[in-house]
C-alpha positions as CSV (number, residue, x, y, z in Angstrom):
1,X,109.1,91.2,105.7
2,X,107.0,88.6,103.9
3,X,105.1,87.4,107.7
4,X,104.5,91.4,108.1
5,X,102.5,91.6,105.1
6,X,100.2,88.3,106.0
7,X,99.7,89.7,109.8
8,X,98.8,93.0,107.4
9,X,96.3,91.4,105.2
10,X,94.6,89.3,108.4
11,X,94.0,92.4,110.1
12,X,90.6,92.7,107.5
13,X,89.6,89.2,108.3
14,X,89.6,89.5,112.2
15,X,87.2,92.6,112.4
16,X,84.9,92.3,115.6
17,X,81.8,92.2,114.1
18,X,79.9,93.4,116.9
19,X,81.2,96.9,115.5
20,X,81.9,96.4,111.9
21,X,78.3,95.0,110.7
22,X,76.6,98.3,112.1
23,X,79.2,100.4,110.5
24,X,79.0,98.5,107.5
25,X,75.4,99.0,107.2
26,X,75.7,102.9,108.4
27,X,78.1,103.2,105.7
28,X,76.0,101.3,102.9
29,X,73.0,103.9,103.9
30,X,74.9,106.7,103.3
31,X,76.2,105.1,100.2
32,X,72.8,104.7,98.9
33,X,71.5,108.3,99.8
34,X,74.6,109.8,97.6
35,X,73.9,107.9,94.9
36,X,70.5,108.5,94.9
37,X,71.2,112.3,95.1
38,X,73.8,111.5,92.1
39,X,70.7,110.2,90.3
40,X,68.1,112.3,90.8
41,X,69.9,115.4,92.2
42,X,69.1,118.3,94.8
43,X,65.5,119.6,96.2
44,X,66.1,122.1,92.9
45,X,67.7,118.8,90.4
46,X,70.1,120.6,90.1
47,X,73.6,118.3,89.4
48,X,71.6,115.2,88.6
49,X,72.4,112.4,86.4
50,X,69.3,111.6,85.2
51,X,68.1,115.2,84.9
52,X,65.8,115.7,82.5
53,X,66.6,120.0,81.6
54,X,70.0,119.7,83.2
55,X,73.7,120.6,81.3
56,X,76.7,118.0,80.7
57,X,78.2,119.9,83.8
58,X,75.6,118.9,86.0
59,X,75.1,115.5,84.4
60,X,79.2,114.6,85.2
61,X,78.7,116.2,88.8
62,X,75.7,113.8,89.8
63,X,77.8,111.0,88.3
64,X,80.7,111.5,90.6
65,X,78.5,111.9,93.7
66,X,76.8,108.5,92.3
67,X,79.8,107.1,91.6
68,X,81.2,107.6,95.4
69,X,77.7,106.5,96.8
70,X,78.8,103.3,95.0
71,X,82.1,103.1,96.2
72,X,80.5,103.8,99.8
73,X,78.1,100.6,99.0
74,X,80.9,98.5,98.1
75,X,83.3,99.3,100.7
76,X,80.0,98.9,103.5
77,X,79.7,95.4,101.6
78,X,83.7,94.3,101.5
79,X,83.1,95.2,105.3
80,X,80.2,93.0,106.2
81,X,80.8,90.3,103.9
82,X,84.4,90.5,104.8
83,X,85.7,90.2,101.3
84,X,89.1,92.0,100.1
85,X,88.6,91.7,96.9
86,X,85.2,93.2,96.8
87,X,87.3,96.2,99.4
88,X,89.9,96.6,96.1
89,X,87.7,96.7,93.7
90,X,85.2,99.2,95.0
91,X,88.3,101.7,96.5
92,X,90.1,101.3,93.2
93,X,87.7,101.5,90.6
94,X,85.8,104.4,92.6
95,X,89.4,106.2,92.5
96,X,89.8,106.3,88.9
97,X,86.3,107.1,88.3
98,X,86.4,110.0,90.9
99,X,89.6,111.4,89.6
100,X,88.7,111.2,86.3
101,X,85.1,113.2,86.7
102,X,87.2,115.2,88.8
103,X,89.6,116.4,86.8
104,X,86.7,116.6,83.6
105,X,84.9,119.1,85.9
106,X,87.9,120.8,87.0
107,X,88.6,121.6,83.6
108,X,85.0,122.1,82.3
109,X,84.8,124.8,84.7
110,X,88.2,126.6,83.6
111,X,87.0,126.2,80.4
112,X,83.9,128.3,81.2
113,X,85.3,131.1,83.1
114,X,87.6,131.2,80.3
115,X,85.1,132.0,77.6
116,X,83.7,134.6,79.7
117,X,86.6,136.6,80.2
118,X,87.3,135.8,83.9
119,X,90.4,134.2,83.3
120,X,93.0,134.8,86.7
121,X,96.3,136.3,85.4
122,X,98.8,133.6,86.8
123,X,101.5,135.2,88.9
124,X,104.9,133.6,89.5
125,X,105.7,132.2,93.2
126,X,109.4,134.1,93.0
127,X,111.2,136.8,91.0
128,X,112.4,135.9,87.9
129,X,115.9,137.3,87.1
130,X,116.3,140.1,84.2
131,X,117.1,138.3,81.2
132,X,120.7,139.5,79.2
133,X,120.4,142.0,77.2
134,X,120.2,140.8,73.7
135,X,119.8,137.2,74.5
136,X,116.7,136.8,72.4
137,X,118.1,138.2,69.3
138,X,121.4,135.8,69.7
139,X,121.6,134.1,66.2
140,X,123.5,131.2,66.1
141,X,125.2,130.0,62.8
142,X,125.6,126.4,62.2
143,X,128.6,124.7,60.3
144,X,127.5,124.1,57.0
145,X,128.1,119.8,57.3
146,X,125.1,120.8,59.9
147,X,122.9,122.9,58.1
């Protein structure tokens, strides 16, 4: 099991090159042109980071598209340079960034439709049984070396 996980981790360092730099540097473009429209935003600025007249909403949405730019930068890099540890470090610290904006917009956004009353009644997958009659108004009496 142990010579699987070296043949594994070799895999990285014997890219052809003849493929991988161009990718590399196709991928490090596209990095660059997310995180420049993380940064300064749409033809409208609309979701930028560095939006001058723009809401904490839009601020947190041009970060995570900046944020994976980055992540595309670093991974186009780990690629070229053919460098794990730069491949680890971009993938994982782009993950927890991503999924953490994520999940802040996610509930940013629930938040919102809250407040304005457009809340979605949630509606159980299956049937839930009748409850017994009575059930709720059970009182239980404890021993008194209890109570």
């Amino acid at each position: 099991m142990h010579l699987q996980e070296v043949i594994q981790m070799n895999i990285f360092l014997n890219l052809d090159s003849s493929w991988a730099n161009p990718a590399a540097v196709a991928l490090m473009i596209a990095g660059l042109l997310l995180m420049v429209r993380g940064l300064r935003g749409g033809r409208d600025g609309a979701r930028a980071l560095l939006g001058q007249r723009t809401d904490m909403l839009s601020r947190i949405e041009g970060f995570r598209l900046t944020v994976f730019g980055l992540v595309l930068i670093g991974v186009g890099a780990a690629v070229m340079w053919q460098a794990r540890w730069l491949l680890l470090l971009a993938l994982g610290i782009g993950f927890v960034e991503i999924l953490e904006s994520s999940t802040l917009i996610a509930v940013w956004k629930w938040g919102r439709r809250t407040e304005s009353g457009q809340t979605t009644t949630l509606r159980p997958s299956a049937p839930r049984s009748p409850q017994p009659t009575g059930s709720r108004d059970t009182v239980v009496a404890l021993p008194e070396s209890l109570g």
